[in-house]
Steps between C-alpha positions, in 0.01 A plus 500: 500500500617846419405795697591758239260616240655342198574841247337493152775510211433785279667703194768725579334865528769616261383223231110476541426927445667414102229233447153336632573173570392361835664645819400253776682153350334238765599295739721192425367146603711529817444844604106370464554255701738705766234763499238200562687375738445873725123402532377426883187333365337632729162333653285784457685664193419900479590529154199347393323808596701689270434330132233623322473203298515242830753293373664269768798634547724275749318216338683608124801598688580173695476364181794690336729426854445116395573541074155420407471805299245339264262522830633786634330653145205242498355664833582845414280433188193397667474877622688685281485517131770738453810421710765625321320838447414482890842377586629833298331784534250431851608751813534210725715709720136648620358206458553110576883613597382753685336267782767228477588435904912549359423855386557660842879337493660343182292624261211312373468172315545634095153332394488756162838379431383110565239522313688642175722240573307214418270616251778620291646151571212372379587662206824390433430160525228563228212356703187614548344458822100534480290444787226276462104645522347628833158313552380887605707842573327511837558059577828520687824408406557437142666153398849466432599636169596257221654502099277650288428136313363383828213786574115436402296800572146488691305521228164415613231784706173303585508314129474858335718712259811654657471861585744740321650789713628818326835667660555899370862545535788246488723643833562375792184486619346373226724215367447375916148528478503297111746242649343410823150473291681319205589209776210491627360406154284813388576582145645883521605740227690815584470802315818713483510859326872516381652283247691245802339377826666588825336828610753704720745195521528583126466865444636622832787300637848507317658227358828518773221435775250279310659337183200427253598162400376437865232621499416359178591145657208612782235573241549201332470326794164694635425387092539138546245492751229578221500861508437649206691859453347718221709858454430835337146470652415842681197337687278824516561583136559207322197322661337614819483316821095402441578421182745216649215387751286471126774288383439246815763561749360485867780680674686792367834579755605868370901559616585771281722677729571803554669653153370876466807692604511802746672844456566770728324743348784779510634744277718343206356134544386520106867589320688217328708316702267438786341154502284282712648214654227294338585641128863471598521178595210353289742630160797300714384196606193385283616707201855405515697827495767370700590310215569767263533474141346179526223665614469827401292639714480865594592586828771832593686449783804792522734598764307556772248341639236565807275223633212658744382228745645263733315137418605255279381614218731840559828237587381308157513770296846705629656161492379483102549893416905387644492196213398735265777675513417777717834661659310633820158384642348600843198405683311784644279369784276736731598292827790326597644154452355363808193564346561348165243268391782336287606135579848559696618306245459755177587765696879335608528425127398854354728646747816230443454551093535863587168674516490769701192609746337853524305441826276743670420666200174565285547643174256818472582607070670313244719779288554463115678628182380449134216305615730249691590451880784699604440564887337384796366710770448337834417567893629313753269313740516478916328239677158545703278273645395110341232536230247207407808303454621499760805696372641828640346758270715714255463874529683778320739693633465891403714702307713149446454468112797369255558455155664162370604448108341243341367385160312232561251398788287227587193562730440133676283621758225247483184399289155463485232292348515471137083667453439319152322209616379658838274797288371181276384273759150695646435390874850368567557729828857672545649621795602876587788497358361352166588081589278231501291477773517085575510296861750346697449165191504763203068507420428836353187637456415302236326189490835250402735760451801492730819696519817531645886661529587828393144595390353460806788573794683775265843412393672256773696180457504216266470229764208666650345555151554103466340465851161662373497300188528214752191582700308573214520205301401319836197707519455475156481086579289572748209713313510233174487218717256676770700304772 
């Protein structure tokens, strides 16, 4: 047993800002095993609280201590149906690792790291572990998983025709939802608006956190479980949610996310060179502008660049503006870096690939020359009393103002729900701040209609997106089946 967190290899800083190949490069089969080896297995585990998804986590990671990695992945599966996006990009450090008992001394068990570990091992050995069908989301424990030749679906509700479930939005949330209901047997189609399925995972995470031949690997998987994934179908323009219900679906599970980017509403915010993170990082990932001329798509990224925010989204986007050959980029965030809602992890790799950090500091006017950024004007920021969140609230400091030179900046300050399909649907409800309105198992207001992630909490985190689409294909189950 080792008592020290076993260290994840990664790129040299110095190599990984000329390219965007993956930083993190995974554990070895021993340092699994090492880092295994830290668990206490404890009797009443506390990281179980902490996984969205409920998978069992000192049940996968004795597995790994003893070399049965095949298992190890076999039990992660019968939860999870993305674990080497999960095992990537999920904030366990606020999560599962969070409430791990060795937290408080060595530093918790690396689950995140664990599970990468074996699904991309999975990988490698070019197997395929699929877990076989649940008899019902809500009936327990799932069997063990098995090879895809070995799986026979349900196929049979009270001798009549299987019911066909509808999924807006291929995400997170939604390829959860569409796998959990694909085991259980239900015939589901998801409907994806851009030209490749993977939502966010796609559009908004770069390819040196999430390479895309994973995540393709993932959808194929959530794939051979029956789901079929249809793309370039707006749902709300290209065919209307009662217009599905016409077409026989029972269930329609909307996980759209949250895509309609926020500004700051300032001075300047309309002169070239200022993007949203969602534009910015949509032309990167999904469009491919990182690999320029390959791809020759349009994006300007000069000298210097300013990132406004302090999430991941903000640490994603100053880490890309740096690959893009950007000589100076800074991230200009309103609080400080205690209050970051970055993983720890982005920010220590934005800050050892050289990014620099502008905290305390609001920008009030963006300043330009021939139609182009040229200037930022900002404020800088004290700290008053915790707001809603629970985090000390920024507020200006007078007469404080500064001007920074840039040419280029990126607002990634959040976003909010995409309104195409909400102003189609009449009677689905939304929430003040312009979400779906759905319960604690994702029903909406609409007879069969259920929703989850992004569109209903706001943006948040993939694993809790996944943890909606969870619930709701249970309750989903539950209103076909009337059980």
């Amino acid at each position: 047993m080792s008592k020290l967190r076993q260290e994840m290899p990664e790129q040299p800083a110095r190599e990984r800002i000329h390219n965007f190949n993956e930083v993190a490069l995974g554990y070895s089969e021993r340092q699994a095993q090492l880092e295994a080896s830290r668990c206490l297995q404890c009797p009443k585990p506390e990281c179980l609280k902490g996984c969205p998804v409920e998978i069992d986590i000192p049940g996968f990671i004795k597995l790994i201590k003893e070399g049965d990695f095949a298992g190890a992945i076999s039990l992660i599966k019968e939860k999870n149906n993305l674990p080497a996006v999960c095992g990537r990009v999920c904030p366990q450090e606020t999560q599962c690792e969070e409430l791990c008992v060795l937290s408080k001394k060595d530093g918790p068990v690396a689950i995140g790291r664990l599970e990468r570990f074996v699904a991309d091992w999975e990988m490698s050995h070019k197997q395929q572990v699929i877990p076989s069908p649940c008899s019902s989301a809500s009936g327990g424990r799932s069997p063990k998983a098995t090879r895809r030749d070995e799986i026979k679906v349900r196929g049979e509700f009270n001798n009549k025709q299987q019911p066909r479930v509808a999924v807006i939005g291929s995400g997170p949330a939604g390829l959860t939802c569409a796998a959990d209901l694909g085991r259980m047997g239900y015939p589901v189609v998801v409907f994806e608006s851009l030209s490749q399925p993977g939502g966010v995972l796609r559009y908004g995470i770069p390819e040196f956190r999430l390479p895309k031949k994973v995540l393709d690997r993932e959808i194929e998987a959530v794939k051979n479980l029956g789901v079929d994934v249809r793309v370039n179908m707006v749902i709300g323009l290209t065919k209307s949610m009662e217009e599905l219900f016409q077409e026989g679906f029972q269930a329609i599970f909307v996980g759209t996310g949250a895509g309609l980017p926020h500004f700051m509403g300032i001075p300047g915010e309309n002169l070239n060179g200022v993007y949203s993170a969602n534009e910015f990082l949509t032309r990167i990932n999904l469009m491919k502008a990182y690999l320029f001329p390959e791809y020759d798509t349009p994006i300007k990224v000069k000298e210097r660049v300013a990132v406004v925010g302090g999430g991941n989204v903000a640490m994603d986007s100053a880490r890309c503006a740096l690959r893009l050959g950007a000589k100076e980029v800074t991230v200009v965030y309103r609080r400080s870096e205690k209050e970051m809602p970055a993983r720890r992890e982005e920010v220590k790799h934005a800050r050892e690939e050289g990014i620099k950090f502008k905290l305390l500091t609001v920008p009030i006017r963006i300043l330009g020359e021939d139609g182009w950024v040229r200037e930022i004007e900002c404020i800088r920021m004290g700290l008053g009393e915790p707001d809603e969140s629970g985090r000390q609230r920024p507020i200006p400091i007078k007469g404080s103002e500064f001007r920074m030179e840039m040419d280029t900046a990126v607002i990634a300050i959040g976003q909010g729900a995409n309104p195409l399909l909400l102003r189609r649907t009449p009677g689905l409800r939304l929430n003040k701040r312009g979400y779906i309105e759905a319960d604690e198992d994702g029903a909406a207001s609409l007879k069969g209609v259920f929703a989850g992630g992004d569109i209903v909490t706001g943006a948040a985190t993939v694993i809790s997106a996944m943890g909606a689409g969870k619930r709701a294909a249970r309750a989903i189950d539950k209103m076909i089946t009337n059980t």
